[in-house]
C-alpha positions in Angstrom: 150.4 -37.1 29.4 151.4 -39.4 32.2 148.7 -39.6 34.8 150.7 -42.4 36.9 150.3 -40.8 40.5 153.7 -39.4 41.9 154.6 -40.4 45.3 155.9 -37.7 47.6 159.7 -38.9 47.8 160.2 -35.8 50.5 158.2 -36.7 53.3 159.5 -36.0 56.9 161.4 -38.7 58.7 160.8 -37.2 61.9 157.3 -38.1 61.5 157.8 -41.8 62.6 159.9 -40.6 65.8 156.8 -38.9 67.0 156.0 -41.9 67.8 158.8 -42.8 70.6 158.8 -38.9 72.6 156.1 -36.7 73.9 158.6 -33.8 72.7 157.1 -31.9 70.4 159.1 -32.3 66.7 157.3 -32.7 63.6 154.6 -30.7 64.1 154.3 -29.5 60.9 153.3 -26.1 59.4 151.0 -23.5 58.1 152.9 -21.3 55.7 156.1 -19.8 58.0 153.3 -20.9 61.4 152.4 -23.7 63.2 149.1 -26.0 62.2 146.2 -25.1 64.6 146.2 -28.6 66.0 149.9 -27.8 66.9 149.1 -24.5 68.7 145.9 -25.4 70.9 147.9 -28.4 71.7 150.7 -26.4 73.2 148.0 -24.1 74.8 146.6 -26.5 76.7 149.5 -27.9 77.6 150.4 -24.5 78.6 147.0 -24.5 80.5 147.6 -28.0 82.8 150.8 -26.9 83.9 149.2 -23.6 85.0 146.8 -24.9 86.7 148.9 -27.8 88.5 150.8 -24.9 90.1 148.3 -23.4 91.3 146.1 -26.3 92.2 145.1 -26.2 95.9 147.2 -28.8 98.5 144.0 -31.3 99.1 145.6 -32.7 102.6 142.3 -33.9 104.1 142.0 -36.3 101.4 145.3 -37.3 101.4 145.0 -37.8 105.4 141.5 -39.7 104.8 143.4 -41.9 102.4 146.3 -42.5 104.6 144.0 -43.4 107.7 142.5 -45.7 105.5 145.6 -47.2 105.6 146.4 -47.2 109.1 148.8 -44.8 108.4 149.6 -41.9 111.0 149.8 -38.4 109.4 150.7 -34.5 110.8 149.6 -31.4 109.3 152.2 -28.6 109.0 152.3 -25.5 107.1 155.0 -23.4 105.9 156.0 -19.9 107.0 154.6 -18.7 103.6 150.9 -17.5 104.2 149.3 -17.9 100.9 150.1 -19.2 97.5 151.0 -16.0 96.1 153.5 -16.1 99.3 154.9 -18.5 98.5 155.4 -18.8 94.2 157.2 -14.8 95.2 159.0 -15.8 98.1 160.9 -19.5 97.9 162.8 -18.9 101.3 159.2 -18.7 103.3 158.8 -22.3 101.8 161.7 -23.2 103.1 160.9 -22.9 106.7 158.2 -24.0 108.8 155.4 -21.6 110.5 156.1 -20.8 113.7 153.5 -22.8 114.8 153.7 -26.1 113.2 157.2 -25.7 114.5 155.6 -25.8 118.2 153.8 -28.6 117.0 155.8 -30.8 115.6 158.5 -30.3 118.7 155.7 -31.2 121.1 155.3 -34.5 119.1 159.3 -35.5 119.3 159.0 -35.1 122.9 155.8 -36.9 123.0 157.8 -39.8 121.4 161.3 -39.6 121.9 164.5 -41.4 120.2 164.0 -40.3 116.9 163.5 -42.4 113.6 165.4 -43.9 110.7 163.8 -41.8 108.3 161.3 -39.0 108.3 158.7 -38.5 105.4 157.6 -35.2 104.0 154.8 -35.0 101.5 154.3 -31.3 99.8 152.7 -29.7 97.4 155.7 -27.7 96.0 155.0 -26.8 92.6 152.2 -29.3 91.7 149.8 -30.8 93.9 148.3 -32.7 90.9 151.1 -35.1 91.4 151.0 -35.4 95.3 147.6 -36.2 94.9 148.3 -38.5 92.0 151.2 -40.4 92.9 151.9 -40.5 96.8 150.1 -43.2 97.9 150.9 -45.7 95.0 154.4 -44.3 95.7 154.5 -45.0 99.5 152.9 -49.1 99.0 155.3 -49.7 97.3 158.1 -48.4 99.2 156.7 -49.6 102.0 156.5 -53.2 100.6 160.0 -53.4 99.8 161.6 -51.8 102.9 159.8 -54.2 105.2 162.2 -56.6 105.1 165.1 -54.1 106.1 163.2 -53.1 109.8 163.5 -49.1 108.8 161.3 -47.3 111.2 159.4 -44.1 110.2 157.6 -40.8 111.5 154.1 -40.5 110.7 153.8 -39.1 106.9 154.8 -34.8 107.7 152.3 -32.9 105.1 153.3 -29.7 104.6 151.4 -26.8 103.0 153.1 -24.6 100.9 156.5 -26.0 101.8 159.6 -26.3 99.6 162.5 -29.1 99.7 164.4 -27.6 102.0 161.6 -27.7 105.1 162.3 -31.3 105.2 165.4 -30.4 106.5 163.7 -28.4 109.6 161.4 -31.4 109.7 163.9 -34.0 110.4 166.4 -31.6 112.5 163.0 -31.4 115.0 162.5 -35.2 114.9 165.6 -36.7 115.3 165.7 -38.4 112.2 169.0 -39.6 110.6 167.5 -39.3 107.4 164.4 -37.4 105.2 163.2 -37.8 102.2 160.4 -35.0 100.7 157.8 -36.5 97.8 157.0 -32.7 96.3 155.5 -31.7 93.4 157.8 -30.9 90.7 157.6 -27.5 88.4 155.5 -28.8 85.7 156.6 -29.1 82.0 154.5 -29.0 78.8 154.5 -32.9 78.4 154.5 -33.3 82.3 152.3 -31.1 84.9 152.4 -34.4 87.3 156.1 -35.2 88.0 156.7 -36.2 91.9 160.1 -35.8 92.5 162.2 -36.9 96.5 164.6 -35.8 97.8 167.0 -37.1 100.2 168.9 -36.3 102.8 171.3 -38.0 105.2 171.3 -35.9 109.0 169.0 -33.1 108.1 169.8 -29.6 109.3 168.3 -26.2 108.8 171.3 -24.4 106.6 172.0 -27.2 104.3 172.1 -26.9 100.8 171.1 -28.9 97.4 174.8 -30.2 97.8 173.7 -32.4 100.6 170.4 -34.0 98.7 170.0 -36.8 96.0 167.0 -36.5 94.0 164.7 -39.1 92.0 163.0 -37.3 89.7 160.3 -37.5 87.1 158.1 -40.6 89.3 154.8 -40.8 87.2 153.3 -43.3 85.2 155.5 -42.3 82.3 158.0 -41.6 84.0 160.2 -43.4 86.7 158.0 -46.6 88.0 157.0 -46.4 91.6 158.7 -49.7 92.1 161.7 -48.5 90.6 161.9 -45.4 92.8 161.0 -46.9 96.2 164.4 -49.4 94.8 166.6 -46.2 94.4 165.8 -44.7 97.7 166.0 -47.9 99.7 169.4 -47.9 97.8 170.5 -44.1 99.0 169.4 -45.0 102.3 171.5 -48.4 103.0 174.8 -46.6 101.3 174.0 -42.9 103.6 174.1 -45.3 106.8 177.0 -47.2 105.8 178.9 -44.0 104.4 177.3 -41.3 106.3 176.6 -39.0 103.7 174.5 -38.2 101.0 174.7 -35.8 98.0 177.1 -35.2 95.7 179.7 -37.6 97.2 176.8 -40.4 97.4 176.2 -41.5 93.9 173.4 -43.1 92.8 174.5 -46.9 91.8 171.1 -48.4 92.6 171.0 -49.6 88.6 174.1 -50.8 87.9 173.9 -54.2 89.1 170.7 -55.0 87.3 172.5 -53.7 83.6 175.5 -55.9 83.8 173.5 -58.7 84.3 171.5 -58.2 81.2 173.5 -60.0 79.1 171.9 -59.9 76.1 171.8 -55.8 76.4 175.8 -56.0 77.4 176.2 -57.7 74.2 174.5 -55.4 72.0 177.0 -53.1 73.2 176.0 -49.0 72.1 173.3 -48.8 70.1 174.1 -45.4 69.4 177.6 -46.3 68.4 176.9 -49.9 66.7 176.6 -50.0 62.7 173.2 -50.8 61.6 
């Protein structure tokens, strides 16, 4: 009887790919289920992104740590008076409260002849990554669009607001341009995406025609530096073409590819022969 160990010739190749994607593949399984490690995995991953939606908008930390800064800030809410408001009704996020609408007109007046560009910081559908990534975000954004002489409002936090406010937000100050850092709706590998959105002359009634969006800006995601590089990019092409959306593509990256030359010449790796 041979007693030579047998090797199992028939194990899964999409084990070593586990290794390049938080997607879940390879999981293995339990008869015709999934391992328990697999399910309380996805539970709790079900569980983060639950609870990054409904996470309360901490502004008064986010003001403290802007102050630090030296770093002006406004507190706005949206028309929508609660969270439950506001995950039922998407149009009440949309708009400004009354109110803060008062407010922020009192503050144009207060200093007139607009900005270049007005930021917007909300919660949207994760505060986890407002709280997370703004700051780190805004440094760095800051750093690199010194040398360009863009001037800015004070940072516009907005409770319970959607991307569209923004739009409201800039109409009221004047500003050619917005851009919104809001929590994006959170995925099961992801409850701390930031995405922004901008927008060249902001008016209420536009639509998602009229935005770019950089999405995904987290540690494993899009690199702050990175993203503060695209929107400086959007915002020097939206002044020189007066537009932005759809007919303002995002180009920011091409320059730094065809310079690789040693990636130009590996050509496709999806296509080259191993």
């Amino acid at each position: 009887m041979d007693n030579t160990p047998q090797h199992d010739n028939s194990a899964n190749p999409w084990l070593e790919l586990r290794r390049l994607t938080p997607a879940r593949i390879a999981l293995g399984r339990t008869g015709t289920s999934l391992p328990t490690s697999a399910q309380l995995d996805f539970q709790y991953a079900h569980a983060q992104a639950r609870d990054a939606v409904h996470l309360a908008f901490d502004h008064q930390g986010l003001q403290a740590q802007l102050s630090e800064r030296q770093r002006d800030s406004l507190l706005l809410h949206s028309a929508a008076p609660d969270r439950d408001s506001y995950l039922q009704r998407p149009d009440l996020g949309r708009r400004l409260h009354p109110e803060s609408a008062r407010q922020l007109r009192e503050h144009a007046q207060a200093n007139p002849g607009g900005v270049d560009l007005a930021i917007v910081v909300a919660d949207g559908l994760s505060a986890l990554a407002v709280h997370r990534h703004t700051l780190p975000f805004l440094s760095r954004f800051e750093e690199q669009s010194a040398a360009d002489g863009w001037s800015t409002s004070p940072v516009i936090l907005v409770e319970q607001g959607r991307v569209a406010v923004a739009d409201e937000v800039g109409e009221l100050l004047g500003a050619k341009m917005t851009v919104i850092l809001i929590g994006e709706r959170p995925g099961l590998s992801s409850p701390d995406s930031l995405g922004l959105y901008f927008t060249f002359n902001p008016k209420v009634g536009l639509t998602d025609a009229y935005r770019n969006c950089i999405s995904n800006v987290r540690l494993e995601g899009l690199s702050y530096g990175m993203a503060a590089h695209r929107l400086l990019y959007l915002m020097r092409e939206a002044c020189r073409r007066q537009l932005s959306g759809v007919n303002l593509k995002d180009e920011a990256q091409v320059h730094t590819l065809e310079a690789d030359t040693h990636t130009a010449n590996k050509g496709n790796f999806l296509l080259s022969k191993p």
